[in-house]
gemmi code that builds the backbone of each chain (N, CA, C; Angstrom):
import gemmi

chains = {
    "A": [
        ("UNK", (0.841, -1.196, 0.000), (0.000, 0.000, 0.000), (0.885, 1.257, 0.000)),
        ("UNK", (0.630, 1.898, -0.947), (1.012, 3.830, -0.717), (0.608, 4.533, 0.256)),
        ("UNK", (1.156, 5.080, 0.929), (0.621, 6.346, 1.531), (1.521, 7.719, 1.167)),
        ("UNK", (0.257, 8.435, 0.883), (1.270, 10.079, 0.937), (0.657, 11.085, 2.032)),
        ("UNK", (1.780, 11.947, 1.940), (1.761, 12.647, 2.801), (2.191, 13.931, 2.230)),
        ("UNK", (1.399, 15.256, 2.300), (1.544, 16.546, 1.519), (1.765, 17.572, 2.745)),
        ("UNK", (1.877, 17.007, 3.955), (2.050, 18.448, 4.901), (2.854, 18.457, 5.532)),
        ("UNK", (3.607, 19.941, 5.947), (4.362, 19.986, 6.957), (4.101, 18.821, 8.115)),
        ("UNK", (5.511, 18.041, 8.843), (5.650, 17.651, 9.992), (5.003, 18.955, 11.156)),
        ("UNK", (5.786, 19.507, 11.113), (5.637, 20.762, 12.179), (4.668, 21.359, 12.149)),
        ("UNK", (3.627, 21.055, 10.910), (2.443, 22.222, 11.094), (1.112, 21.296, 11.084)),
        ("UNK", (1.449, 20.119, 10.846), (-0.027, 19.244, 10.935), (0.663, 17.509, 11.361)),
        ("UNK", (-0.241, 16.746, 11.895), (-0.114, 15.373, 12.667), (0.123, 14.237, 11.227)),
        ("UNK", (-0.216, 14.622, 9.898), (-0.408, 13.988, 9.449), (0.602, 12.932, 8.671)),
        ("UNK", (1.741, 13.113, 9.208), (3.193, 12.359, 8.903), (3.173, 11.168, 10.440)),
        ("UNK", (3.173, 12.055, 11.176), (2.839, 11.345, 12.407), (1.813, 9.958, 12.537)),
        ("UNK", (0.616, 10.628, 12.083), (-0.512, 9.506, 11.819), (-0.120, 8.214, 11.109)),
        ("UNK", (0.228, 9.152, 9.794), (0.493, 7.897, 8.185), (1.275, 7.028, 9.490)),
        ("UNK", (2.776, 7.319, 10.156), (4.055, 6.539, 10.339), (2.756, 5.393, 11.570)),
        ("UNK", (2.275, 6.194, 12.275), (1.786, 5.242, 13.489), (0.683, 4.155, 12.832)),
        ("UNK", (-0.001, 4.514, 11.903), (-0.958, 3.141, 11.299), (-0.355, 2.594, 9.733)),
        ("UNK", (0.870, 2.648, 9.618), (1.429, 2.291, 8.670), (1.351, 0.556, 8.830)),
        ("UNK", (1.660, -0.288, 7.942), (2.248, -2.002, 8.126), (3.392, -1.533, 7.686)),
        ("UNK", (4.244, -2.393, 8.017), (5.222, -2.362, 7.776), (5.745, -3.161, 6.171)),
        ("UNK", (6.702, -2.663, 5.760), (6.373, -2.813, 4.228), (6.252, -2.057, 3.102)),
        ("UNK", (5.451, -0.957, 3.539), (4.316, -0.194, 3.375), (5.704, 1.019, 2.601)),
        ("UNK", (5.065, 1.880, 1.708), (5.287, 2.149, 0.815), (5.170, 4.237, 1.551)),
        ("UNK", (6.360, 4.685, 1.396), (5.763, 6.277, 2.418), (6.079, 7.520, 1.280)),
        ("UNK", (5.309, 7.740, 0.646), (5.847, 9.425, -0.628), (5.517, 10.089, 0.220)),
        ("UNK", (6.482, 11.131, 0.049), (6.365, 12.669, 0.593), (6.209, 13.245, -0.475)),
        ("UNK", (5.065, 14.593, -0.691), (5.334, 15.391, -1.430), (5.140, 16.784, -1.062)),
        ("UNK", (4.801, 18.089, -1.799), (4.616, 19.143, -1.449), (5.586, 19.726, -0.007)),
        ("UNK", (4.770, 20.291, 0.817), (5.453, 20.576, 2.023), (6.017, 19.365, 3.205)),
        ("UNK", (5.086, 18.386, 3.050), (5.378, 17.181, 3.612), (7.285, 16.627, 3.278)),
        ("UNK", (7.784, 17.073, 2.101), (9.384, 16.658, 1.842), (10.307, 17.145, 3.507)),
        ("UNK", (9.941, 18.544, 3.695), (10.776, 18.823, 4.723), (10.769, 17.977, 5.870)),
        ("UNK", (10.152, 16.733, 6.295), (10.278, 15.673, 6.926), (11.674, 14.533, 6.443)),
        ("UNK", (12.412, 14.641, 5.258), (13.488, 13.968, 4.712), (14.360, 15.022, 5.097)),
        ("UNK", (14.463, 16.055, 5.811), (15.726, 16.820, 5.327), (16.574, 16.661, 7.065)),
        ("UNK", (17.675, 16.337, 6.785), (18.427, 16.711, 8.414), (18.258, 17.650, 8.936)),
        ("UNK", (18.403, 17.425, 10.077), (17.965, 18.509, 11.160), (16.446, 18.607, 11.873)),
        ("UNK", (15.814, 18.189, 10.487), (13.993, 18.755, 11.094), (13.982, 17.663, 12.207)),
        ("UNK", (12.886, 18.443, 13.181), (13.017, 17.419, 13.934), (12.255, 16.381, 14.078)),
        ("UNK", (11.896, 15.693, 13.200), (11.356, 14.181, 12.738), (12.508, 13.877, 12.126)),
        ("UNK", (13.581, 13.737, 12.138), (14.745, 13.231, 11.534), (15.061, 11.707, 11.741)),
        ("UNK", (14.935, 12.033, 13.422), (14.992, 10.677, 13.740), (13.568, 9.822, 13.592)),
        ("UNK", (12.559, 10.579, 14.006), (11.666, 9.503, 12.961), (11.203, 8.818, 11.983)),
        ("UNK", (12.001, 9.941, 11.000), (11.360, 9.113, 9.730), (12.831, 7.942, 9.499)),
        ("UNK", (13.885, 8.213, 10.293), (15.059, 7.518, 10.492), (14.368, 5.954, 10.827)),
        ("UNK", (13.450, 5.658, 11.844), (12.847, 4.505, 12.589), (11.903, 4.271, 11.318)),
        ("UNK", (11.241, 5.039, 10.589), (10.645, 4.427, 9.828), (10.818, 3.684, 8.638)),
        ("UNK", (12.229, 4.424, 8.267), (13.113, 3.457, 7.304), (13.469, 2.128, 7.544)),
        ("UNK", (13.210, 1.853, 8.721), (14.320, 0.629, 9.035), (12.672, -0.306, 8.463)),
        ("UNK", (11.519, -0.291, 8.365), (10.196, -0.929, 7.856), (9.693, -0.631, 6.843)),
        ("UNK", (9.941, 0.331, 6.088), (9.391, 1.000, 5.100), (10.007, 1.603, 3.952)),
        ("UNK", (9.433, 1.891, 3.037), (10.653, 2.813, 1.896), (9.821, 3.582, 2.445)),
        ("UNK", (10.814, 4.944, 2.189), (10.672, 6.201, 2.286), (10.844, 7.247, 1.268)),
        ("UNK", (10.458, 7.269, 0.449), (10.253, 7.954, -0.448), (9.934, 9.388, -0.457)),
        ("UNK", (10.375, 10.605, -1.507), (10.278, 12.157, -1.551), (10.155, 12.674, -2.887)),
        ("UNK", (9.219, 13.366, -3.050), (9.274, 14.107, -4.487), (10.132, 14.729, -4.552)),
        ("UNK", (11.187, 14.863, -5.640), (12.264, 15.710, -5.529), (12.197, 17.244, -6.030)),
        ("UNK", (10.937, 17.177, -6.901), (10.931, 18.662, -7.929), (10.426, 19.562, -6.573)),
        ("UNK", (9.427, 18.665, -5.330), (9.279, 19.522, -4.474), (10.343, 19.722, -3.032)),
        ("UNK", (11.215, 18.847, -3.093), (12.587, 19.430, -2.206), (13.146, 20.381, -3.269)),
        ("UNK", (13.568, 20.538, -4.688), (14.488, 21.539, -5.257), (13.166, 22.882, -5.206)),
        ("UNK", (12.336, 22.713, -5.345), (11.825, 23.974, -5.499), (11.729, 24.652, -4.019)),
        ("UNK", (12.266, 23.927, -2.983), (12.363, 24.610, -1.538), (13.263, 25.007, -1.161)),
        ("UNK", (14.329, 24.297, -2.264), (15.693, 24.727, -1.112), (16.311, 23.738, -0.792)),
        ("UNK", (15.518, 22.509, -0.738), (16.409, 21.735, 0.336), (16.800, 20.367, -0.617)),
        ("UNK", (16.922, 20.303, -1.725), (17.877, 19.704, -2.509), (18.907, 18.951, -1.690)),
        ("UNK", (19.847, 19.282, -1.291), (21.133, 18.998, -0.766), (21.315, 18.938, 0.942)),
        ("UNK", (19.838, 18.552, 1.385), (20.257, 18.148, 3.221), (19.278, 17.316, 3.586)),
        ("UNK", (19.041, 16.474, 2.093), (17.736, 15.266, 2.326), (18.679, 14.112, 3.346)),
        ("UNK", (17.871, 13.169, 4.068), (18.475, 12.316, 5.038), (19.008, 11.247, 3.533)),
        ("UNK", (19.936, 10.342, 4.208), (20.667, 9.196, 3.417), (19.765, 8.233, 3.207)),
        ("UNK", (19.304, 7.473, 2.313), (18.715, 6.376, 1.910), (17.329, 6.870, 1.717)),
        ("UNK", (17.011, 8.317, 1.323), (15.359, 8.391, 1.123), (15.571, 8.561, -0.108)),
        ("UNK", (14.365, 7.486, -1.184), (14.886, 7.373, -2.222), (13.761, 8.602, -2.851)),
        ("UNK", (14.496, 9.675, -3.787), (13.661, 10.648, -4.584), (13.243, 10.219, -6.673)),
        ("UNK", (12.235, 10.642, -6.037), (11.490, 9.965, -7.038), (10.455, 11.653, -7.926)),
        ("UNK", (10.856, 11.369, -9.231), (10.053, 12.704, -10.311), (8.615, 12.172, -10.557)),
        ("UNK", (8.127, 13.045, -11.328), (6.807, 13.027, -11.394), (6.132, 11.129, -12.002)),
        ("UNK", (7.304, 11.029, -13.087), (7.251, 9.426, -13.997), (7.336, 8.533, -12.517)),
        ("UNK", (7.887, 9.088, -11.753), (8.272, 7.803, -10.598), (7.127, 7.871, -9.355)),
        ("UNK", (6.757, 8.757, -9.514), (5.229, 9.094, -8.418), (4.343, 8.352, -9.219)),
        ("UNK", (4.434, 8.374, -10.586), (3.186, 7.460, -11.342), (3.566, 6.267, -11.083)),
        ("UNK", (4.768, 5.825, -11.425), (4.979, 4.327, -11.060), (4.373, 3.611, -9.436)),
        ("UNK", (4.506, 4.344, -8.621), (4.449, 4.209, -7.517), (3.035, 4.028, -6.987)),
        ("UNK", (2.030, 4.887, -7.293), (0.921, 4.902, -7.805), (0.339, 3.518, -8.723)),
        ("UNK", (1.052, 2.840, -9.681), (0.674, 2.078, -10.479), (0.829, 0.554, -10.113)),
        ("UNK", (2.203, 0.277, -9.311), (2.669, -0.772, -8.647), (2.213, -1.028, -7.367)),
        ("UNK", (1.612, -0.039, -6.872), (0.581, -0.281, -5.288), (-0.530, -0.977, -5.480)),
        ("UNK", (-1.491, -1.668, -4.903), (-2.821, -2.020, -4.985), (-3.765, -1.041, -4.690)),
        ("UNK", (-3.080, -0.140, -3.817), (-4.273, 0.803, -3.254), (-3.627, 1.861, -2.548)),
        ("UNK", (-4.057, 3.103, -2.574), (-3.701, 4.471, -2.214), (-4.380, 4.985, -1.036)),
        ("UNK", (-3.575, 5.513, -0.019), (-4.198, 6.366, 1.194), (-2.953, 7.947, 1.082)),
        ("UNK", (-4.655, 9.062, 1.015), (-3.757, 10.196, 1.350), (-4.030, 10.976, 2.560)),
        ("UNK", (-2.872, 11.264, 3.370), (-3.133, 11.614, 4.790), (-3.309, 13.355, 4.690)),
        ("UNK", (-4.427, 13.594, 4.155), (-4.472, 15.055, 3.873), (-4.455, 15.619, 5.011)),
    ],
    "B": [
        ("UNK", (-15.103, -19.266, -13.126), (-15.734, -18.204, -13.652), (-15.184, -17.704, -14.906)),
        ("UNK", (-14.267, -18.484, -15.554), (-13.106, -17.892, -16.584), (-13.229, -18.110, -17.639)),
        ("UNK", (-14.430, -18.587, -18.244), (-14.989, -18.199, -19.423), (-15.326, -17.285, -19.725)),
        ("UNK", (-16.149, -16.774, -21.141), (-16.617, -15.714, -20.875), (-17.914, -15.856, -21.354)),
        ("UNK", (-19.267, -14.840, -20.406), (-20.544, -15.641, -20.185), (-21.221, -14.187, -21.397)),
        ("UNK", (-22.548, -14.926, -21.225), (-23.488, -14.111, -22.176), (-23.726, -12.998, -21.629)),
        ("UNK", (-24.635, -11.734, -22.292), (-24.749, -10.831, -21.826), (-25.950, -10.822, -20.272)),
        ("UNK", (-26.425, -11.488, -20.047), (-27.349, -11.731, -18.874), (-26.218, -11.657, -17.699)),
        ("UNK", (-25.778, -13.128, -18.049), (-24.863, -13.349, -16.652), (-23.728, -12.434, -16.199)),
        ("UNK", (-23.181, -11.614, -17.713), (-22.334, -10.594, -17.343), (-23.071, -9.835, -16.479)),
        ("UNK", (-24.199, -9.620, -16.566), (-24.412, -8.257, -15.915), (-24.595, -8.302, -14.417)),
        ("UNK", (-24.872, -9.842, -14.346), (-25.063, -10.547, -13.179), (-23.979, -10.638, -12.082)),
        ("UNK", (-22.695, -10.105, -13.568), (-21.486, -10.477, -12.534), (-21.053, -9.207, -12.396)),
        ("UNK", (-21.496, -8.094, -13.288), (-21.006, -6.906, -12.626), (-21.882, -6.152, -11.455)),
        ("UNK", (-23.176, -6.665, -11.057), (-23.873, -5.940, -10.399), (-23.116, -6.741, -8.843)),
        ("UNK", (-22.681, -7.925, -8.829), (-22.604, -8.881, -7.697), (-20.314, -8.573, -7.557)),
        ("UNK", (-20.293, -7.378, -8.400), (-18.953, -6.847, -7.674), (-18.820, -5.996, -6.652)),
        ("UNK", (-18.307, -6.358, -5.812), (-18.657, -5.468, -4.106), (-17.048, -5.195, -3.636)),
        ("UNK", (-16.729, -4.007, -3.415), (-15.002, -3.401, -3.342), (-15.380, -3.843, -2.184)),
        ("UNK", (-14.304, -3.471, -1.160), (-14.285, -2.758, 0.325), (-13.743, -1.308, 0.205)),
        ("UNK", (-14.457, -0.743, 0.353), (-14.334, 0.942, 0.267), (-14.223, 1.205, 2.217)),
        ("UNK", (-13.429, 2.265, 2.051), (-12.826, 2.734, 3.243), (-12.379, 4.346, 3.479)),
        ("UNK", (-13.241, 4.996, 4.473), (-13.894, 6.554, 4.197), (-13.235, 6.705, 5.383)),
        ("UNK", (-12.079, 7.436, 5.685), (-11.074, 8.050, 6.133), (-11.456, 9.565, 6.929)),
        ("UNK", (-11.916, 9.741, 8.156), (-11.989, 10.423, 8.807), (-11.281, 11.335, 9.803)),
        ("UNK", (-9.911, 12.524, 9.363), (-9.140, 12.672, 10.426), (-9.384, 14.077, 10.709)),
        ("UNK", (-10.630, 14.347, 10.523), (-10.842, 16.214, 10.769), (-12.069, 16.540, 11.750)),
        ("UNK", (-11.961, 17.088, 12.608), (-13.016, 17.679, 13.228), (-13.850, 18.518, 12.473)),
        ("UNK", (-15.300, 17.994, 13.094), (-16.640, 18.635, 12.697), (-16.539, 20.616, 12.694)),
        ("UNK", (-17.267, 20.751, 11.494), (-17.094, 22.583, 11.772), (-16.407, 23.179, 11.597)),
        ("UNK", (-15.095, 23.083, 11.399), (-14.366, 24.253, 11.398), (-13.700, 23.928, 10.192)),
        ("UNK", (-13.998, 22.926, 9.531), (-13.960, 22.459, 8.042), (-15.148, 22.013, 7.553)),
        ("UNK", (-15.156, 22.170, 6.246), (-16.148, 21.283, 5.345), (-16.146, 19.637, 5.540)),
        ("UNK", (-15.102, 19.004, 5.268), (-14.505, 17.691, 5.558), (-15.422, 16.759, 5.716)),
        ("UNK", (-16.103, 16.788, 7.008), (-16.372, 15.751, 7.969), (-17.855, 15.567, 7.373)),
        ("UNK", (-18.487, 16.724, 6.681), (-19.988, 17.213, 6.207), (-20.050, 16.369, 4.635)),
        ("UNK", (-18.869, 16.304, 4.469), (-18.636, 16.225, 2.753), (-18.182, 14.559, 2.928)),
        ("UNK", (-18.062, 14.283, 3.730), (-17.305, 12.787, 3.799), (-18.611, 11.610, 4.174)),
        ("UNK", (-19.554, 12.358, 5.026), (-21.063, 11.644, 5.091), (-21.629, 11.724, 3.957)),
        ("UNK", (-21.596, 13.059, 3.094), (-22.484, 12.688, 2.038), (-22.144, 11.478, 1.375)),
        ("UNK", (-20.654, 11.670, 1.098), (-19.990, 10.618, 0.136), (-20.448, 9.288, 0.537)),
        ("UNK", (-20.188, 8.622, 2.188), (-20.872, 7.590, 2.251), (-21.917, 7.463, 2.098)),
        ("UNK", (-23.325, 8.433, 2.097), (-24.509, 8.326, 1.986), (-24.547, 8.198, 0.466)),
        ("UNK", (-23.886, 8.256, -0.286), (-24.024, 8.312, -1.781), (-23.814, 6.187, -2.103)),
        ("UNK", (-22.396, 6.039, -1.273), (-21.657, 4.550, -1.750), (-22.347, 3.610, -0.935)),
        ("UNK", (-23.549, 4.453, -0.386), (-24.887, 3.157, 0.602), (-25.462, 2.707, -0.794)),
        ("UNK", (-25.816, 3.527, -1.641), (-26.745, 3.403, -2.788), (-26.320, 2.102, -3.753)),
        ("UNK", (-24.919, 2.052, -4.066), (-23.880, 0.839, -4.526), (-23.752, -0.301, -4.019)),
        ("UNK", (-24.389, -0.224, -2.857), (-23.954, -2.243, -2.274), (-22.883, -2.451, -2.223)),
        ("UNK", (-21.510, -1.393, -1.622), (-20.313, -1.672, -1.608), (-20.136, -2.425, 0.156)),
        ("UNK", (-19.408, -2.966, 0.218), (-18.345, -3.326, 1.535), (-17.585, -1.838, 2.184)),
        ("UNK", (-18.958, -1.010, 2.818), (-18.336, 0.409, 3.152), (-17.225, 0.241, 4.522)),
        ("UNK", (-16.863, 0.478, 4.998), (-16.041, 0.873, 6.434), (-15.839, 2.349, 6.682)),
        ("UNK", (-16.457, 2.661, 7.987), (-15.914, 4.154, 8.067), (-14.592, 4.363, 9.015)),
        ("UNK", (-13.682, 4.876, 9.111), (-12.613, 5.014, 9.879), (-12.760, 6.753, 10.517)),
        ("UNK", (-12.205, 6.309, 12.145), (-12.080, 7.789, 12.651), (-10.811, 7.884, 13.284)),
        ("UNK", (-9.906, 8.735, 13.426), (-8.759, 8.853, 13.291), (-8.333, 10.477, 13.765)),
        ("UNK", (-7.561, 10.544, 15.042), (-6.903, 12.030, 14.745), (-8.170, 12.649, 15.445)),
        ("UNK", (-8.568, 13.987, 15.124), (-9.695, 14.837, 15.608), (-11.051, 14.238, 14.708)),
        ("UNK", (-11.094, 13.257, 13.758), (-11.378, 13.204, 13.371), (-12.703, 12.298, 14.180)),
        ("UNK", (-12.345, 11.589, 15.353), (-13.037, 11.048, 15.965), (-13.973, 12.132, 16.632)),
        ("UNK", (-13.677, 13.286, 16.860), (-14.564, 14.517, 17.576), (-15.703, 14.153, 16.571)),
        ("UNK", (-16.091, 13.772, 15.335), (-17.394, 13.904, 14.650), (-18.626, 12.877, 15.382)),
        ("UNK", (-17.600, 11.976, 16.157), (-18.844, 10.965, 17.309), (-18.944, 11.786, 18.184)),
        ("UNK", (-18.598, 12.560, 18.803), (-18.734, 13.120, 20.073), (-20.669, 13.388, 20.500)),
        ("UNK", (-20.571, 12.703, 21.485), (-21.953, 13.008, 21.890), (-22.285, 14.591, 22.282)),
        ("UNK", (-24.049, 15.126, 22.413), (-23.905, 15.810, 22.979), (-24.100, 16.886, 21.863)),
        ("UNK", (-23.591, 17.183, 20.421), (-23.384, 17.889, 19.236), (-24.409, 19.245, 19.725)),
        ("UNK", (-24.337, 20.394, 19.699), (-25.797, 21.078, 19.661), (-25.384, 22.404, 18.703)),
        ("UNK", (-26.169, 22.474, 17.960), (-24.792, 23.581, 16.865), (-25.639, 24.871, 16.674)),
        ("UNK", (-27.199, 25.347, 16.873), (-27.810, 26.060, 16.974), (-26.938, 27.611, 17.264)),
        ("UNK", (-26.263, 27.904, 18.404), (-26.022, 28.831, 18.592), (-24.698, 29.087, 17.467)),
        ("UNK", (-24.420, 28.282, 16.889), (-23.342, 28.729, 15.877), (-24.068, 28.678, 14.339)),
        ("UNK", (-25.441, 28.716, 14.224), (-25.964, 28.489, 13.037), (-25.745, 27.715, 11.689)),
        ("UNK", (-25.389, 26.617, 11.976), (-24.686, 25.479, 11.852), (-25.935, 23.586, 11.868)),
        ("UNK", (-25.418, 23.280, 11.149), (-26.560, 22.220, 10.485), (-25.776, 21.389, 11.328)),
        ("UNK", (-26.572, 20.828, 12.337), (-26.093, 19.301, 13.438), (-25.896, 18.074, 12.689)),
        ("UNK", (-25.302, 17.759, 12.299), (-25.284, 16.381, 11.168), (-24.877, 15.278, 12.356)),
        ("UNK", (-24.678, 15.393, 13.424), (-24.007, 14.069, 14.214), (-25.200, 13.055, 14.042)),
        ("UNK", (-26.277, 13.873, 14.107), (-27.799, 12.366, 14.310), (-27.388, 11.621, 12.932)),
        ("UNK", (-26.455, 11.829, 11.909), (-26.956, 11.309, 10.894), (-26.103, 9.577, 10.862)),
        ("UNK", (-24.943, 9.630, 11.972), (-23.986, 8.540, 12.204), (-25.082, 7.741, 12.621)),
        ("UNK", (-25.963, 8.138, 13.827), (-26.836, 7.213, 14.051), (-27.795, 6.102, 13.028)),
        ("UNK", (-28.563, 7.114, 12.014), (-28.526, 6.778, 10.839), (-28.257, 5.560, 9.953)),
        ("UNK", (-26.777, 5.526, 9.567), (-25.993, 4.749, 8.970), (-26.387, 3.345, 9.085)),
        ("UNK", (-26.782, 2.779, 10.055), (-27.642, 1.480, 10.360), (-28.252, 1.290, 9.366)),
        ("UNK", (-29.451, 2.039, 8.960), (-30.646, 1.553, 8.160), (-30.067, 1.855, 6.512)),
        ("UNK", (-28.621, 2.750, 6.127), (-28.234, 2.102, 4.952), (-27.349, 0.941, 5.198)),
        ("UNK", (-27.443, 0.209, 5.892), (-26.492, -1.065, 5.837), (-24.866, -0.660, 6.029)),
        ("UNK", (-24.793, 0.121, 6.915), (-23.366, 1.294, 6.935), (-23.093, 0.728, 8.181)),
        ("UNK", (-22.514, -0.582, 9.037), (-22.268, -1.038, 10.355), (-20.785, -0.864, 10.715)),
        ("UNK", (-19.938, -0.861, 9.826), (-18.622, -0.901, 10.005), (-18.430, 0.207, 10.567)),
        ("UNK", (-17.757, 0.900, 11.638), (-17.614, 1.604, 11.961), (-15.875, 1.477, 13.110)),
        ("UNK", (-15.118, 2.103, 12.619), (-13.907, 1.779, 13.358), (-13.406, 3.316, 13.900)),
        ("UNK", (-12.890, 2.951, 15.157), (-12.243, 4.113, 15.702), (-10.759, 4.052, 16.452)),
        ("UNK", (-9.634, 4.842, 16.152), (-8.011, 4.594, 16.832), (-8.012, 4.792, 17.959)),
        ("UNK", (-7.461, 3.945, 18.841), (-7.383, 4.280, 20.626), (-6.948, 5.073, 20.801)),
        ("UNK", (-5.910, 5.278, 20.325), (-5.018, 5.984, 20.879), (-4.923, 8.016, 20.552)),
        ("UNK", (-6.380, 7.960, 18.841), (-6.947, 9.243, 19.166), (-7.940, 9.422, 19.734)),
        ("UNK", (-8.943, 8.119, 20.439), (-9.514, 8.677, 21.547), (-8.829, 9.027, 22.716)),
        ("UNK", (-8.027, 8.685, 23.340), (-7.040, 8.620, 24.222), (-6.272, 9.219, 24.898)),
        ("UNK", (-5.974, 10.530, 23.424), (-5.308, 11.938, 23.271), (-6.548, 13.064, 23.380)),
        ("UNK", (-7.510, 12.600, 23.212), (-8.186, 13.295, 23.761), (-9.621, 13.117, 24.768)),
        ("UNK", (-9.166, 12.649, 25.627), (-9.788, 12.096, 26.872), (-10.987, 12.330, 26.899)),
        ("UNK", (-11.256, 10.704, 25.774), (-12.950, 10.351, 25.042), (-12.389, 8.838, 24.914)),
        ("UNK", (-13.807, 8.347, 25.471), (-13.847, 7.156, 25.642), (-14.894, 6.513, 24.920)),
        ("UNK", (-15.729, 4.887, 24.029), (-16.535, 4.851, 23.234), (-17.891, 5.340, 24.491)),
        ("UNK", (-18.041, 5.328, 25.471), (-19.198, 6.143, 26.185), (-19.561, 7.276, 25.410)),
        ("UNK", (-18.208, 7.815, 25.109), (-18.589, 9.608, 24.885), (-19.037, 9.595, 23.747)),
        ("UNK", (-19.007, 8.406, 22.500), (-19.741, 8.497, 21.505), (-21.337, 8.040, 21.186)),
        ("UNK", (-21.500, 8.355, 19.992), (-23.244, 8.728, 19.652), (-23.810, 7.544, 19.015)),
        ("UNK", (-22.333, 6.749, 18.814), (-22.665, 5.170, 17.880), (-21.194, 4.302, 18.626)),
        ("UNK", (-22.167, 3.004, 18.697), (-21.480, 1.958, 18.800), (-20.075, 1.840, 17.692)),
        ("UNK", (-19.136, 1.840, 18.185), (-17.631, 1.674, 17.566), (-16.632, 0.330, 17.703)),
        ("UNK", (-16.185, -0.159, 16.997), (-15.211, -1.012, 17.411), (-13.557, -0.282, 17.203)),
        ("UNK", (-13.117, -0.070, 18.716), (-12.258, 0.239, 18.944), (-10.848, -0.487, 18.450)),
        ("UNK", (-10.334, 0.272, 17.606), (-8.842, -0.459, 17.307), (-7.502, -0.107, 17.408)),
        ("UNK", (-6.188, -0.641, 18.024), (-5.066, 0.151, 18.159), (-4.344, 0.161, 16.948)),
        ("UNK", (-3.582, 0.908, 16.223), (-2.765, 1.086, 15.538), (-2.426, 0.198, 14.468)),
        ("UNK", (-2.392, -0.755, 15.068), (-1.696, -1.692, 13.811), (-2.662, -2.649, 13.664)),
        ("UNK", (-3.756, -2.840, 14.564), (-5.250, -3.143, 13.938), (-5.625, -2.423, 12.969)),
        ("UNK", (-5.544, -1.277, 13.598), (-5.905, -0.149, 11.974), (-5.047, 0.223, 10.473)),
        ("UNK", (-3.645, -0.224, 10.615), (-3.212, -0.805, 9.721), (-3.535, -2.190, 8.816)),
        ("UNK", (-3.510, -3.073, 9.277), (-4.192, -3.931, 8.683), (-5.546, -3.701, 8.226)),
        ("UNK", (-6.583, -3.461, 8.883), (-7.850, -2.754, 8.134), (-7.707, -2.106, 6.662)),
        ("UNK", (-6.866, -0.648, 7.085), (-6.150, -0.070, 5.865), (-5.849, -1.182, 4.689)),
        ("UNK", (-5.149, -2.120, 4.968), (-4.442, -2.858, 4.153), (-5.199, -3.457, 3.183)),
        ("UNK", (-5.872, -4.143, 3.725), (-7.149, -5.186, 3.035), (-8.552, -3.990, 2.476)),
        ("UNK", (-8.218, -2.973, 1.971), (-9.420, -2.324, 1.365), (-8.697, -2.220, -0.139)),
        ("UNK", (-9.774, -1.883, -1.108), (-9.927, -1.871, -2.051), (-9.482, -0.676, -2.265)),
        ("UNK", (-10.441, 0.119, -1.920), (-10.411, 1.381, -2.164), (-10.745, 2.421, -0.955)),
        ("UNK", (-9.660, 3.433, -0.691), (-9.479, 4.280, 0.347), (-9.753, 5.703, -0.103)),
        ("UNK", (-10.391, 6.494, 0.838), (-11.102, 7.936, 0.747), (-10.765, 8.302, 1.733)),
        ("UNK", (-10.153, 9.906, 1.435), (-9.157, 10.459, 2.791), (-10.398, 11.438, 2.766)),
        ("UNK", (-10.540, 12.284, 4.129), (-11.368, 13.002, 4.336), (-10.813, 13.974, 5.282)),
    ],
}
model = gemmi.Model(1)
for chain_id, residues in chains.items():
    chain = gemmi.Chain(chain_id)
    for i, (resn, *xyz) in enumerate(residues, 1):
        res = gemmi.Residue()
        res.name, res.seqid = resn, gemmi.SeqId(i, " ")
        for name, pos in zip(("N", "CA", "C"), xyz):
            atom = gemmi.Atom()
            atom.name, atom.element = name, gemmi.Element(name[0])
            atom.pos, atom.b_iso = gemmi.Position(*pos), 0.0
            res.add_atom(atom)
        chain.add_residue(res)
    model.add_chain(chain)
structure = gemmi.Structure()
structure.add_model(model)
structure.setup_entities()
């Protein structure tokens, strides 16, 4: 299963939520404002750190470069373009978005 | 079933396809559209004979909250309508412990019978649906 996630860590629960009713397995895109959860420092760093060790972790990248934060994404979150959000989308059985 | 049948029985077999659809609740009543717009939707997928489930999640569980009275905010009370849901064949009803929990509500404090689930009950739920509706 996919789940995405489009919002700030810091400004809404909904990274929080996705990680706590996730299976493990389970498939995690970040996009929009939701990316700044991949970047060092934020402080879900170490969480989405624990969530790697069960999950891919996945980030839109056109929306880390259009922020800035290109170059302080955490190690092993794999970034994925618009062709690779479709794939991702296409290879799931089923989609949840944690608006 | 892996032939392929006449036009009768086809239709027989598309009317007797039933998803599990799963209506995603994580917003409090009122101060969004959300929670108003997410009943209609199930009141619409009663009409389909689907395998509905409703999920509450987050603040999203505030939409059971007993008690609702919305008059002085001029505001349409929709909570009676969970009650409701019974007579479209709408029983599934699931709620996260641990956002009742966070906000010190217990299934007493709700307006409908719930089956309470922790986390990775509610993952699995998630898992096994067809089709998921965030709200």
């Amino acid at each position: 299963m996919l789940h995405i996630v489009n919002k700030s860590p810091l400004e809404r629960n909904a990274l929080e939520s996705a990680l706590r009713m996730v299976k493990p397995g389970s498939t995690i895109l970040l996009i929009e404002d939701a990316v700044y959860a991949v970047t060092k420092g934020n402080k879900v760093e170490g969480t989405v750190k624990e969530a790697m060790k069960t999950c891919t972790v996945s980030a839109l990248w056109p929306d880390l470069e259009a922020r800035g934060m290109q170059d302080t994404v955490i190690d092993g979150v794999k970034q994925v373009d618009y062709s690779g959000f479709v794939d991702l989308v296409a290879d799931n059985s089923s989609v949840m978005s944690w608006l | 079933m892996t032939e392929s049948t006449g036009g009768i029985e086809m239709e027989e077999d598309m009317s007797g396809t039933v998803k599990k659809f799963a209506f995603i609740n994580r917003k409090a009543p009122y101060g969004t559209i959300y929670a108003l717009e997410s009943l209609e939707v199930v009141l619409i997928s009663a009409a389909f004979d689907q395998d509905v489930s409703l999920v509450f999640a987050d603040d999203g569980v505030y939409q059971l909250k007993k008690g609702q009275a919305t008059k002085a905010v001029g505001m349409k009370n929709f909570s009676p309508t969970y009650r409701a849901l019974e007579g479209y064949d709408i029983e599934k009803l699931y709620v996260e412990k641990s956002s009742l929990d966070e906000r010190g509500l217990t299934p007493d404090d709700l307006i409908v019978d719930v089956e309470v689930l922790d986390s990775a009950e509610m993952a699995a739920l998630l898992e096994e649906q067809d089709v998921v509706m965030s709200f």
